[in-house]
N, C-alpha and C positions, 0 to 999 in steps of 0.2 A: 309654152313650157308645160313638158305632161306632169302630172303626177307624178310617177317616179321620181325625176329631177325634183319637182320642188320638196317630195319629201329629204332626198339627198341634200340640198342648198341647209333645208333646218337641220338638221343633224350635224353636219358640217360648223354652223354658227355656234350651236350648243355645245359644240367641244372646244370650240376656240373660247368661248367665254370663261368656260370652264377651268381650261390651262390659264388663264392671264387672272384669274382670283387668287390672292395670299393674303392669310389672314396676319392679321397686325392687333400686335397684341400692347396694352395700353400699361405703360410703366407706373408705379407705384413710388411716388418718392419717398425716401428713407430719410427717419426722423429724426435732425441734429440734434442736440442736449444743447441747452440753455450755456453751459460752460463743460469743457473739459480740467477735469483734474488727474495730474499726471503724481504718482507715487515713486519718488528714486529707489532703485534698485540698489542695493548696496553691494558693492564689489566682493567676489570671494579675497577670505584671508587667504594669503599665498601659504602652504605651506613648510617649513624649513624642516627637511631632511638632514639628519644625520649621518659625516659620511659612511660608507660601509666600508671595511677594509679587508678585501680578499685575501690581500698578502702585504708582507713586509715594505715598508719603502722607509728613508733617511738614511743615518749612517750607518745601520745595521740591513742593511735592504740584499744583502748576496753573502750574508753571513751563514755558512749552513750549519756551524754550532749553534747559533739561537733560532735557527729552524727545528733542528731537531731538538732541542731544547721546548720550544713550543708543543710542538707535537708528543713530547711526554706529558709537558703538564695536563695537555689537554686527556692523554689517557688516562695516566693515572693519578691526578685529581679532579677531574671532569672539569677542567676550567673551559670559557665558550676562544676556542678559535680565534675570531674574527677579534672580540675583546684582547688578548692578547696580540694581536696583530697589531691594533690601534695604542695599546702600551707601550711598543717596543720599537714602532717607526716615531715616536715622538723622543726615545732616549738619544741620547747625546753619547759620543764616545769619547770621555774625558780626554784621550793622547790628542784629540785635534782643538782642547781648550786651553787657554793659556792659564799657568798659574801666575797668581797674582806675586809680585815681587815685594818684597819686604827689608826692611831697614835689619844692621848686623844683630839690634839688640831686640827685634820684634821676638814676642812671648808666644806667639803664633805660631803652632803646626803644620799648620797648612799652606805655610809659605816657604820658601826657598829664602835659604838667608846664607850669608856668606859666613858666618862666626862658624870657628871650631869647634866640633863636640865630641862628647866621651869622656871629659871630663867632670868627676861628680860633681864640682864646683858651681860649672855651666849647666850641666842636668838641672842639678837641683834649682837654679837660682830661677829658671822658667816657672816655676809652681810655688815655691816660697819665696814669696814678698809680701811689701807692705801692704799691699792694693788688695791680691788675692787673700791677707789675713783677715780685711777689714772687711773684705764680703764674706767672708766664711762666719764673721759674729754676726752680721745681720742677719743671714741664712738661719743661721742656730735661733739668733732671739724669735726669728718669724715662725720657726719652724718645730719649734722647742716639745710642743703636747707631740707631733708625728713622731720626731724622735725618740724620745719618752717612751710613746708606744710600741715604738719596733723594738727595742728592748726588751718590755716586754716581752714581748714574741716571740722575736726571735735569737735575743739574749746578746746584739751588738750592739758596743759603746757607741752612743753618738759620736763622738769625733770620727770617728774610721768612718760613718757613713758621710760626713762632713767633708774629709780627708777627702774621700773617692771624686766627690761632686765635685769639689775645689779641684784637682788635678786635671778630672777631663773634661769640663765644661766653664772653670772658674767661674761654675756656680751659674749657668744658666747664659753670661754672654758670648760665648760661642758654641753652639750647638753644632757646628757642621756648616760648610757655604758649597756642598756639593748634593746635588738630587741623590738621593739614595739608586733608583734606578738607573741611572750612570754610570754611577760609581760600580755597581754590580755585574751586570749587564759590560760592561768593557772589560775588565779583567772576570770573567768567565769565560768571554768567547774570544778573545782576540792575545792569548800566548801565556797570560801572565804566569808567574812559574808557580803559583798557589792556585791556579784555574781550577782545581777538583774543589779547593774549600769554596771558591767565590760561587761558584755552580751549585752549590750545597747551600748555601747563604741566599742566591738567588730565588732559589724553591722555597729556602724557609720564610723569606721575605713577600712573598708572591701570597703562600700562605695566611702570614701573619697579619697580611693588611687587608686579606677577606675575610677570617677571620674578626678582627676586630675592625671591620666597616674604614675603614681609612684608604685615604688615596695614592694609590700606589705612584703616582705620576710626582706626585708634591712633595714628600715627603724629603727634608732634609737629613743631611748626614757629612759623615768624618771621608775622608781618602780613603777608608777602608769600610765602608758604609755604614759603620755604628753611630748611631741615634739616642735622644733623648739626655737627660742630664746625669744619666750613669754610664754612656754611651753603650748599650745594648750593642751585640750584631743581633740578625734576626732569630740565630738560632737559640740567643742566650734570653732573647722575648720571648720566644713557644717555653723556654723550660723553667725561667726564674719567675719572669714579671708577672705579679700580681695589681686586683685591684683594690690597690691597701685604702681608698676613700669610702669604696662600696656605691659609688654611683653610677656601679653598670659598666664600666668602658675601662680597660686597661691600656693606659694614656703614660706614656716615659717622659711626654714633655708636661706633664703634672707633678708637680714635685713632690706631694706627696704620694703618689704611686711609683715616684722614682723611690722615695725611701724607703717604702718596702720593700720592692724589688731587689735592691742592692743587699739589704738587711736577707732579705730570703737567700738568694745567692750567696752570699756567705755562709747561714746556716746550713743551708742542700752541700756545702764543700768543705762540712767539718767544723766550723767554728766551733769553741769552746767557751760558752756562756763563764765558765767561774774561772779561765784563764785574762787575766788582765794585763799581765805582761806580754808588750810584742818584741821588743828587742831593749835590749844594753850594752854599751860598746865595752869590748875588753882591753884586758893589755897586752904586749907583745913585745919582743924585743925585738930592737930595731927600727928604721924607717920605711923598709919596702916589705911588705909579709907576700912571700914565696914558697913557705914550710908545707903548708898542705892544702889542698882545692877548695875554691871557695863557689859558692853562689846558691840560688835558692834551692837546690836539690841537694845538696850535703846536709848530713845528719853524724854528729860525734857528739858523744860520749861526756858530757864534763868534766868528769872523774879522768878520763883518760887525756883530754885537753891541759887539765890541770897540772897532772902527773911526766907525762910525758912532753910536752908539748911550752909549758907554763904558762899555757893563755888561761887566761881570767876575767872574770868580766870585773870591771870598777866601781859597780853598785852593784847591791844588793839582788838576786834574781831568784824572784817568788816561781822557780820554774824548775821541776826535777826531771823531765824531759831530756831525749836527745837534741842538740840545740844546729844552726844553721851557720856557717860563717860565711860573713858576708863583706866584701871588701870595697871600701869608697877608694877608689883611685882620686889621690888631690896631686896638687901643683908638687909639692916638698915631701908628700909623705902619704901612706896608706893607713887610714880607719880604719879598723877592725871591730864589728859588731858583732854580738851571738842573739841568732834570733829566733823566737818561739813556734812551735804548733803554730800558733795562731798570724803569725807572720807566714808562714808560708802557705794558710791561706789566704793572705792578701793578695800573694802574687799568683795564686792561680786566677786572678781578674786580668793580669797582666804579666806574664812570664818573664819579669825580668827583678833584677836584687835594688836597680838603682828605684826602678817605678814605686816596688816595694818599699822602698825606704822615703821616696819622697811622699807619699802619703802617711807615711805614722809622720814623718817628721812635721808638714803641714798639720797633720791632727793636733800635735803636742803642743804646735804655736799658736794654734787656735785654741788648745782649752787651757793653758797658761795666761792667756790673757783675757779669756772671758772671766776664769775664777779669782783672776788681780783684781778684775774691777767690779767684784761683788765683796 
């Protein structure tokens, strides 16, 4: 072998040696801990959304009077949308709830009863009784400084505010067994033939109860949505109801802010503080009086009643005024009353001569028998 070859042979070994070397590198073990301590994660709170309400849904969900109805308030009182939305799929449309059925002689309004009415016999005998007397003294004795003070004020005799409470609440135990926005909300948008007032009543009510922070959902009321113990509608809350306590909040179901309210309301419609006669019945010949029109909107003359006419009243009437005649229809024969000023603003709480009359007469039963038993 020359030279050449054996230098070729070594070079040849020295690259083979060279390709078959890989370094290897020497692992480092990693240091357990004496113990593991493991720390519980606590699960996230889920959170609970509130739904949103893009649009209408329940009984009113394809109504497009209380669409557009929505859509004013929201223009022109900035109410939010969505809130309103979430008001209005929660109302109820009273024609699809049943009224509750009641006995012939139930005292109840808000039932269906089979007894005949129209007669003042039957009117009356719903509000004057024994039961409604005896809450009207308790009311008074509990109630006696509020009273007191609205007089003051606003110059009305406590009975007549007694009188009103007794008639439409019998004094606190029936406020109403219908949602207010039910009641409103149905007969605005679905035909009723007073649909402009209840549309009107609706807005005021919507108002009223952001306004005075109360819940428009909750809020009970009458078949024709009037509230609290003077049975307000809404619009007669934005213009009467005060807050005769002074603790911030003008509350109807607070019976002392129902007594002023009522008490203001009558002053705002005329009342006459140094008039204390409301009516006294007169005479007439006859058993059926036909002679000339009667009800809370007539005004004659006495001198001319007297003269012409020969009606007169049978006591005494501290009252030089034009007077009001008023007729009870009974079973045998017709009442004839002559009523004051101040009677005919009773009945602007309630447009009618019998409502009228059955609150002075509830009043008179009530303060005849609380000043017997002093």
């Amino acid at each position: 072998m020359n030279f050449k070859q054996l230098s070729t042979l070594v070079f040849s070994l020295l690259l083979l040696s060279a390709c078959s070397t890989k370094t290897i590198k020497k692992e480092i073990p990693t240091p357990v801990p004496d113990k593991v301590v493991s720390t519980p994660v606590p699960a996230p709170t889920p959170v609970v959304k509130e739904p949103i309400y893009y649009g209408l849904s329940g009984d009113f969900s394809d109504n497009y009077k209380l669409q557009e109805f929505i859509n004013y308030m929201v223009s022109a009182h900035e109410f939010n949308e969505s809130e309103l939305n979430q008001l209005f799929s929660h109302a109820r449309n009273t024609k699809y709830l049943p009224r509750p059925y009641c006995r012939p002689r139930s005292r109840s309004a808000d039932c269906i009863s089979t007894a005949p009415t129209g007669k003042w016999d039957r009117y009356r005998n719903q509000f004057v009784y024994e039961r409604n007397i005896q809450r009207g003294l308790a009311f008074w004795a509990e109630h006696e400084d509020e009273l007191n003070h609205a007089y003051e004020v606003y110059g009305v005799l406590p009975e007549f505010i007694v009188g009103i409470i007794g008639i439409e609440t019998a004094f606190g135990v029936n406020f109403g067994k219908h949602k207010v926005i039910d009641v409103l909300t149905t007969k605005s948008t679905t035909g009723d033939r007073r649909e402009k007032f209840y549309t009107k009543q609706l807005e005021k009510f919507l108002i009223m109860t952001r306004k005075a922070n109360l819940n428009a959902g909750e809020l009970m009321g009458s078949t024709s949505g009037a509230m609290g113990y003077g049975q307000f509608i809404p619009s007669s809350y934005l213009s009467f109801a005060v807050d005769f306590n002074g603790d911030g909040v003008t509350d109807l179901w607070n019976s002392e802010d129902a007594i002023g309210s009522i008490a203001n309301y009558f002053s705002r419609n005329g009342w006459k503080r140094s008039l204390r006669t409301i009516a006294v019945r007169a005479k007439y010949k006859g058993n059926r009086f036909k002679r000339l029109k009667t009800g809370y909107k007539t005004k004659y003359s006495q001198y001319r009643l007297r003269k012409k006419y020969h009606i007169k009243p049978r006591s005494k009437l501290h009252y030089s005024g034009p007077v009001t005649l008023i007729k009870l229809h009974k079973y045998a024969y017709d009442e004839l009353w002559m009523g004051t000023h101040n009677f005919r603003v009773i009945t602007t709480y309630n447009h009618s001569d019998f409502y009228g009359m059955a609150v002075f007469q509830l009043a008179q039963a009530i303060k005849r028998r609380r000043y017997a038993a002093q």
